[in-house]
Every structure is written in structure tokens, then in C-alpha cells.
PANU-590761 format. One line per field, with one value per residue (C-alpha): residue number from 1; x, y, z. Coordinates in pm, 1 decimal. Example, Ala and Ser with C-alpha at 12.3 -4.5 7.8 and 13.67 -1.06 7.14 Angstrom:
num: (1 | 2)
xx: (1230.0 | 1367.0)
yy: (-450.0 | -106.0)
zz: (780.0 | 714.0)
This chain:
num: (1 | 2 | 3 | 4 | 5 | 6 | 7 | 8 | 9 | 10 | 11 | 12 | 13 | 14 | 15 | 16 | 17 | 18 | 19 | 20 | 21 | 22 | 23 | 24 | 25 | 26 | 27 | 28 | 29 | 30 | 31 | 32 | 33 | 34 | 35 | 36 | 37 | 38 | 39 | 40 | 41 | 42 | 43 | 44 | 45 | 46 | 47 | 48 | 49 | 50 | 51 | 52 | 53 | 54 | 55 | 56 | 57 | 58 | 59 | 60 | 61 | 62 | 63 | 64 | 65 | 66 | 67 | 68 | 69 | 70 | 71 | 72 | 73 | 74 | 75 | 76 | 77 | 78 | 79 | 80 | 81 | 82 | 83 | 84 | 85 | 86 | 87 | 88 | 89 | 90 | 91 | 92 | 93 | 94 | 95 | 96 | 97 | 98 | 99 | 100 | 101 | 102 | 103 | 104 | 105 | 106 | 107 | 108 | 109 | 110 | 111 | 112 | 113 | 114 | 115 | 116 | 117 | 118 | 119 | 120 | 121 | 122 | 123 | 124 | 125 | 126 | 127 | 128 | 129 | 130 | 131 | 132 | 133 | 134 | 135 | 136 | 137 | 138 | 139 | 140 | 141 | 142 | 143 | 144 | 145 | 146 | 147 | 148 | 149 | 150 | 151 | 152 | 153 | 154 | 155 | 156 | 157 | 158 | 159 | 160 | 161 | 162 | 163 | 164 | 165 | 166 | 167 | 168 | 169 | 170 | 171 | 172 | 173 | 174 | 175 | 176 | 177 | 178 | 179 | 180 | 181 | 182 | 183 | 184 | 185 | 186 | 187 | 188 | 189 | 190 | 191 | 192 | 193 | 194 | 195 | 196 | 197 | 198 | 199 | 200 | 201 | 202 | 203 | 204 | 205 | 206 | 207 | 208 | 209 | 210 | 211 | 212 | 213 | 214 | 215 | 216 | 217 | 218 | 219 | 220 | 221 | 222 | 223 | 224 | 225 | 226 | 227 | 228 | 229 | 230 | 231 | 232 | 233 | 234 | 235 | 236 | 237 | 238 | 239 | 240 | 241 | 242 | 243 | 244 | 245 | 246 | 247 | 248 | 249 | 250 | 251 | 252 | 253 | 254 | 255 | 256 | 257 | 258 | 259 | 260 | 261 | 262 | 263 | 264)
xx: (2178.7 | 1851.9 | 1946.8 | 2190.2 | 1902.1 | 1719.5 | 1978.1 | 2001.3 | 1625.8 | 1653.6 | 1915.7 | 1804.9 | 1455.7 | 1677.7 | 1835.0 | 1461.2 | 1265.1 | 1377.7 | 1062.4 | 940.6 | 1089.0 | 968.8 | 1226.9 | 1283.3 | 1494.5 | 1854.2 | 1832.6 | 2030.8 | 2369.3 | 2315.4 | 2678.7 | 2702.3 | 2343.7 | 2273.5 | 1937.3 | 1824.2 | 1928.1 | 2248.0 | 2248.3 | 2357.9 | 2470.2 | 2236.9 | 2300.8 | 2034.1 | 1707.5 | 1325.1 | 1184.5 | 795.1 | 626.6 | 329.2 | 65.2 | -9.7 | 366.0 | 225.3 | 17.9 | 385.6 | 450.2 | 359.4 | 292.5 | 506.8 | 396.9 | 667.9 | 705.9 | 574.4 | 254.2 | 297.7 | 237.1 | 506.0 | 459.3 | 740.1 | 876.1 | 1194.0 | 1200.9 | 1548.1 | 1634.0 | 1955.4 | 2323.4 | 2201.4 | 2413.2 | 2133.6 | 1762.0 | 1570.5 | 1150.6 | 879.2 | 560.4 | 226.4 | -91.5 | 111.2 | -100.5 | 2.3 | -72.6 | 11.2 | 211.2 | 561.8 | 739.8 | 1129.7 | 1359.1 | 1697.6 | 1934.7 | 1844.6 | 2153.3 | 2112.9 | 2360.3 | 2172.2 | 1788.6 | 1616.1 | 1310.7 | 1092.9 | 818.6 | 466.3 | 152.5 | 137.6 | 490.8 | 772.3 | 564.1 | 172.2 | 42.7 | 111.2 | 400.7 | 761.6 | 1078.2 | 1254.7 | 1606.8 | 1882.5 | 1963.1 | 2290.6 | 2254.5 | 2074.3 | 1798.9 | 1546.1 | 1332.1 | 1017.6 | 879.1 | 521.4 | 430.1 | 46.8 | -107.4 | -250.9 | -602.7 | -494.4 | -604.4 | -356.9 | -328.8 | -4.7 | -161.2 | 69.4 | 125.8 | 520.9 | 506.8 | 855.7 | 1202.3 | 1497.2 | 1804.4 | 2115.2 | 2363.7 | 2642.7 | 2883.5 | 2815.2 | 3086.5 | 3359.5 | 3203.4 | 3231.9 | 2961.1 | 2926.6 | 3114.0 | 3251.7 | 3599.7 | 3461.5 | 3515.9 | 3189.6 | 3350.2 | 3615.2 | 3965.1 | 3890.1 | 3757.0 | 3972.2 | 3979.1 | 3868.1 | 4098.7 | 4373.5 | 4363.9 | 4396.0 | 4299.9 | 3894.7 | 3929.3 | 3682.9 | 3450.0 | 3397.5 | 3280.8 | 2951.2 | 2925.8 | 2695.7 | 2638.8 | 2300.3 | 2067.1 | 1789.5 | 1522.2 | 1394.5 | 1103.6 | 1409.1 | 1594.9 | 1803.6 | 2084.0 | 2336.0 | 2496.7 | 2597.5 | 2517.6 | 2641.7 | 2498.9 | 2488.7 | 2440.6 | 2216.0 | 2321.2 | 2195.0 | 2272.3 | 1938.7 | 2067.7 | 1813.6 | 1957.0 | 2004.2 | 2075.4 | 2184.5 | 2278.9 | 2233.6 | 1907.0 | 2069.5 | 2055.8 | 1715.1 | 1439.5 | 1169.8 | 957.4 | 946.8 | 1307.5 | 1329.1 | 1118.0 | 1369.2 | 1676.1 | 1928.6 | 2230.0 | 2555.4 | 2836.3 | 3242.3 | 3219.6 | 3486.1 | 3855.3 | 4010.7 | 4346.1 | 4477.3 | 4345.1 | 4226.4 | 3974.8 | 3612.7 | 3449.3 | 3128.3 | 2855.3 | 2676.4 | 2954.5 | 2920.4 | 2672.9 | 2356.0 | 2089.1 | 1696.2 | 1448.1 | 1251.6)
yy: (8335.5 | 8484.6 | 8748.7 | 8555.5 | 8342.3 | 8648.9 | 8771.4 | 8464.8 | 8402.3 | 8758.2 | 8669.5 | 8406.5 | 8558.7 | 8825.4 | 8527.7 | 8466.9 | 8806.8 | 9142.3 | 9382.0 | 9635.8 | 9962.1 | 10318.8 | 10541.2 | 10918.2 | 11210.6 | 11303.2 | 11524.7 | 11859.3 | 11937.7 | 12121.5 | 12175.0 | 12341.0 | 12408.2 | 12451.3 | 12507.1 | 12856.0 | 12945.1 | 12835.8 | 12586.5 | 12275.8 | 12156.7 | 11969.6 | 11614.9 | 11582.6 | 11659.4 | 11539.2 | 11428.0 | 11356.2 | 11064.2 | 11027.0 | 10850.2 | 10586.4 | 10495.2 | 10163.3 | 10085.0 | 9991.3 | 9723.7 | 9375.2 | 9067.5 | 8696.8 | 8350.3 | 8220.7 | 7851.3 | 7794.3 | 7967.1 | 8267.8 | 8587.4 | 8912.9 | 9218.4 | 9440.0 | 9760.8 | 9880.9 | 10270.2 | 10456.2 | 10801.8 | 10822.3 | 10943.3 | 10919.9 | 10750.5 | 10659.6 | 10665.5 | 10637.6 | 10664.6 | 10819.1 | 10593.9 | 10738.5 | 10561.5 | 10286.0 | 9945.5 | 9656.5 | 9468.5 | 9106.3 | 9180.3 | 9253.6 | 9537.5 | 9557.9 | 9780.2 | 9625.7 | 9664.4 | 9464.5 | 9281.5 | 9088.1 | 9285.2 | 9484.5 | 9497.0 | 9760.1 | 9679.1 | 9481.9 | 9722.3 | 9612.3 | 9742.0 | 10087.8 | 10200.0 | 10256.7 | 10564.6 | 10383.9 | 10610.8 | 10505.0 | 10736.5 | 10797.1 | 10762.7 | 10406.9 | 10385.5 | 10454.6 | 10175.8 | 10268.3 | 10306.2 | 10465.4 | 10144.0 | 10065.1 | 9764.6 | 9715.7 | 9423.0 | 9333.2 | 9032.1 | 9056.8 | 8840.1 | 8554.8 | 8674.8 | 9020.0 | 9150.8 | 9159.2 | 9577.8 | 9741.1 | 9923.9 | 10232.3 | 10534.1 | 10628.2 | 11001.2 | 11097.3 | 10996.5 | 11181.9 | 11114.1 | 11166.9 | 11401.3 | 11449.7 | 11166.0 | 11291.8 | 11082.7 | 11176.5 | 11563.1 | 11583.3 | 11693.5 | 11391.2 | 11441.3 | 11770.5 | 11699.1 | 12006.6 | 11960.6 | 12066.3 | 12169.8 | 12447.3 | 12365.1 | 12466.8 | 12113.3 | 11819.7 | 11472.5 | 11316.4 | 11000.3 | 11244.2 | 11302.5 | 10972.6 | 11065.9 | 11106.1 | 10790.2 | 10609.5 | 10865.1 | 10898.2 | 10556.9 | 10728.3 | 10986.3 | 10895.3 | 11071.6 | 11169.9 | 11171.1 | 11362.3 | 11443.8 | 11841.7 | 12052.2 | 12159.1 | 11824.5 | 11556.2 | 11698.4 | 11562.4 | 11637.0 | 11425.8 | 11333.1 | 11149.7 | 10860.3 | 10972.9 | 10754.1 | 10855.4 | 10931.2 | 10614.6 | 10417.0 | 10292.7 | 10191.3 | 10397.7 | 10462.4 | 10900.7 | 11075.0 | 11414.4 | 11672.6 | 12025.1 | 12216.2 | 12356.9 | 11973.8 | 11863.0 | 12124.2 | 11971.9 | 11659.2 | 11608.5 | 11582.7 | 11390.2 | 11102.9 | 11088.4 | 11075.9 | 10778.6 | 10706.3 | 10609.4 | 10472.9 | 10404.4 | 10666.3 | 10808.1 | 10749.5 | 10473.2 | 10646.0 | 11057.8 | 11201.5 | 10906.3 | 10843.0 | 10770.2 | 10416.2 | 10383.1 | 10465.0 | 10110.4 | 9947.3 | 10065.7 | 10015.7 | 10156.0 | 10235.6 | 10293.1 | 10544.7 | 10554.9)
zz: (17740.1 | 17715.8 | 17512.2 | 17313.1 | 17185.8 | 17099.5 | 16841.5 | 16709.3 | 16629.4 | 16513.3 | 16265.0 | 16113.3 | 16049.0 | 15861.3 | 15659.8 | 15491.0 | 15583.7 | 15517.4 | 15672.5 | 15433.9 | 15449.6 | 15511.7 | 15398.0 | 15504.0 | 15252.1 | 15346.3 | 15619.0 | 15597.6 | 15787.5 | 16023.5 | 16137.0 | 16507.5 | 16565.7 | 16950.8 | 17137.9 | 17096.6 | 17445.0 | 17392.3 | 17660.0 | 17457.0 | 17154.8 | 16943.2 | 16870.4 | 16639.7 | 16463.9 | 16524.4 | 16205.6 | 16184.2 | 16022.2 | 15799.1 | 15981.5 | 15747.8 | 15863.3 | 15963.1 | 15678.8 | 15538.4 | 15821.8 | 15700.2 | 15910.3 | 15878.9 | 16051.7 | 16230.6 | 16207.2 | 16546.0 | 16421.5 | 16618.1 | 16410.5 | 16388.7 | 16256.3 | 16115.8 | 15990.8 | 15888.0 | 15908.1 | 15783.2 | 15805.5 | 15621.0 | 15746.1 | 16078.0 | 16340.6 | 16568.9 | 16564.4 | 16854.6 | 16822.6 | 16995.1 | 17024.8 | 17128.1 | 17202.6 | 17281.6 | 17448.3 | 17310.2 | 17621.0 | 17699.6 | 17292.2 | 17311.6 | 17092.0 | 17012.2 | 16826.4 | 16641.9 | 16387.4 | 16145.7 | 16140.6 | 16483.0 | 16671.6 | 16920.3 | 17063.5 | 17224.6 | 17469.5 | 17455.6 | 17554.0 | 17645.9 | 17824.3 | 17800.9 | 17800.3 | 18049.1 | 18176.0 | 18207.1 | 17954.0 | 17606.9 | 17534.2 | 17523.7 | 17329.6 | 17294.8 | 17344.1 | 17078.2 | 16768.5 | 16620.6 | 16262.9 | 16020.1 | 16006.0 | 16295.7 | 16261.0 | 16482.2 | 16561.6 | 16749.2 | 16843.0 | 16970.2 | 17264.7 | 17124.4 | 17188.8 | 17051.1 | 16740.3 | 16457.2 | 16436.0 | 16550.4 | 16880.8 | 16872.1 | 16632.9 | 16545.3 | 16562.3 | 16545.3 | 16487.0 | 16652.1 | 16401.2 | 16554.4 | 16307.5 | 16590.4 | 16808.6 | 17159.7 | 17278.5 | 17041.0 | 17058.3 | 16683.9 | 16378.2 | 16169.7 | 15876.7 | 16003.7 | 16122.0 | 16406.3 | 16735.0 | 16923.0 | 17259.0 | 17357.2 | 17426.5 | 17819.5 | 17828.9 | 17987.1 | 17936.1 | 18298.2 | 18176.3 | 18210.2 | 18588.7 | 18751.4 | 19070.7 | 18927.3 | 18800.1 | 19059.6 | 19049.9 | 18670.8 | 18709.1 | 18841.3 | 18541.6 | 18227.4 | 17889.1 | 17881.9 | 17564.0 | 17553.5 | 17355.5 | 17345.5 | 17198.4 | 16939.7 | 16902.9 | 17049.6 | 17296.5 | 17481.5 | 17853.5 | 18146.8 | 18535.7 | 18776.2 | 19033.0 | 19397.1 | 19733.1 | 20019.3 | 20391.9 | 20506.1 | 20180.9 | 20037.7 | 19716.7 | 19520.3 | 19214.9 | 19213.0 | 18900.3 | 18946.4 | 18629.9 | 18607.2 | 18570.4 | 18207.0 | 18071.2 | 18191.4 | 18367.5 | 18269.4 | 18324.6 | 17944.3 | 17891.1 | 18204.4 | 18074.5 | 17784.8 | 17947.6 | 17797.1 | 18006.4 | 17857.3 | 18104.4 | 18079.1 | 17767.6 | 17840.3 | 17691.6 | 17770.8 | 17750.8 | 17775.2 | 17503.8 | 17332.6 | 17110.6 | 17341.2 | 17256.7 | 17072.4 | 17203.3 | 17132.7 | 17283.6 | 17620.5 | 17912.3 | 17913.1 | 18161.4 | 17958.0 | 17967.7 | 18274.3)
């Protein structure tokens, strides 16, 4: 209910308040790129932002009095953005990602970040439109305490395996739909689509959950060393679960329609 009440209030600001908007060029296909060691396909592309990014955010007064600050960044043809905040302490203040059309919230973030030291990469909003929003403590001053360094703009459907606007299909036909062999069927339950953000770009792989011997309930993520070897990449790992078809060589849900798990 909680989070039903959010969208709403989100929505109806959008009815009144459309956030100023920092827009980004049209990014260039880049149609089967992989990292340079071959290792993965690239799902998408880093893109860096000016730094007076924020001098474009505005603040509103709620009509409880409380004050919101907001920014609409857009990167178009992109599928998903997801954005990397650094010097990131808004306290007690409360940061969230959306839509901008009241369907889906990331965060909200506070303190210092997920990590305890003021940076890391949000989670994924589907579209080519992220809106930030900052609501300070109310003894905070009214300055957005982060910088937006970079976007990661997501060119390629890691669940469908295909280039945006390509009509390519970015695996080889040695690949086999799990939803195929019933007998995995319990244990793909365990297995997420990763997303993951590299020194080259966003790329995407998968893991699975395992248990202990004595069953402690921590959650385990295991994937290979080729997907994630660093602690880097590790910190901006985005799980996806149930991606996979829901029938033989069907077509794989979207990716915002399915369970997630966030950074950290």
C-alpha cells in the first residue's frame, strides 16, 4: 500500500509539474559491440554529464510545505537508464528515480549510498526519461548533495538477446531456451539476469542463488569470474528474476515487469 500511495502522489504531481529537462544527443548504434576481450556482449554505452547538470534541476513546494527538488534527464532511444551518483550525502533527505509517468520508482536512497561512501549506480528506469527527485531533511540546506557523473543508456534487450532496432539476435544458435527442458524448471527459479556496469559499458550475464550446508539463509550469488571479477562491477550488479520465457521458445517478458533484487 505503501508503494501504491507513492505512485499516486507521484502522478498527480506530474498532472501540475513537469521537472525541467536535461537532454542528451542521439547516441550512435553501435550494433554487436562486445567488451574488448570478448567476454560479453555490450548492452549499452556510458555517457558523461556536464557538471552544471544540476544547475537545470528546479525546486517546487508541495502543498504540505515540504520542498522537492527535480530533474528530468533523457538520453534518447535508450530502453533503460540507470545513473551513477558520486559524492552522494543527502542524509536524513531522501532521493528517488521514476518514470515520469507514475509507473515505476527506483530507491529511495539516503545517507551516503547503498555502499557508505557516496557512490554507486542506481537501479534501472525503463525508458528513455529518468526523473530525480530530493527531498532534503528539514534542517537540510536546499542544494542537491550529490553530483550525476554518468548515465549508462541501455541500446540492447538483454532479456530478448536482441540489438535495439536490429532485428539481430546477439547469441549463437548453440544456446537453449531453459523453458524448454522441464525438468530445470525449479532450478531456473534461482537464476537472474545480471546488469552490470563496466569500465567499457553496461553488460549483461546471469547467476544463480545457492544455499549453504547448514542452511543460513544468506542470500549467495554465484556467476562466473568472466561476468564480474572485480569489486567495481560487483557493486553494480542488478538482478533480474523469472526472465525467462514463459513458454518454448517464446518471447521473454520485459524486463520492468519482472522481479528485481537492487544494487548492493
Amino acid at each position: 500500500m505503501r508503494r501504491l500511495a507513492l505512485l499516486l502522489l507521484i502522478t498527480a504531481a506530474f498532472a501540475w509539474a513537469q521537472p525541467p529537462e536535461y537532454a542528451l544527443s542521439a547516441v550512435p548504434f553501435r550494433g554487436g559491440a562486445r567488451l574488448s576481450d570478448a567476454r560479453l556482449p555490450l548492452t549499452g554505452v556510458h555517457r558523461a554529464l556536464a557538471a552544471e547538470v544540476r544547475d537545470v534541476g528546479a525546486w517546487r513546494t508541495e502543498t504540505d510545505g515540504r520542498r522537492v527538488w527535480q530533474l528530468a534527464v533523457r538520453s534518447p532511444g535508450a530502453t533503460a537508464l540507470r545513473l551513477e551518483f558520486r559524492n552522494f550525502d543527502a542524509g536524513a533527505g531522501k532521493v528517488w528515480l521514476h518514470d515520469g509517468a507514475g509507473g515505476e520508482v527506483v530507491g529511495p536512497y539516503s545517507g551516503t549510498g547503498p555502499f557508505e561512501d557516496g557512490a554507486f549506480w542506481t537501479g534501472s528506469v525503463f525508458g528513455d526519461r529518468a526523473v530525480i527527485e530530493f527531498e532534503p531533511a528539514s534542517d537540510a540546506p536546499l542544494a542537491p548533495p550529490f553530483e550525476i557523473a554518468r548515465l549508462s543508456h541501455q541500446i540492447f534487450d538483454p532479456a530478448s538477446r536482441q540489438m535495439i532496432g536490429s532485428g539481430s539476435q546477439g547469441e549463437g544458435g548453440c544456446h537453449i531456451d531453459a523453458t524448454c527442458q522441464p525438468d530445470w524448471a525449479d532450478a531456473g527459479k534461482s537464476v537472474a539476469l545480471i546488469l552490470i556496469e563496466t569500465p567499457e559499458g553496461q553488460a549483461s550475464c546471469t547467476g544463480g542463488l545457492v544455499a549453504t550446508k547448514y542452511k543460513s539463509g544468506l542470500p549467495y550469488f554465484l556467476t562466473a569470474d568472466h561476468c564480474v571479477s572485480e569489486d567495481a562491477t560487483a557493486r553494480s550488479v542488478e538482478a533480474f528474476w523469472t526472465y525467462q520465457t514463459p513458454t518454448c521458445n517464446g518471447k521473454p517478458p520485459a524486463l520492468r515487469s519482472v522481479p528485481r533484487t537492487p544494487i548492493g
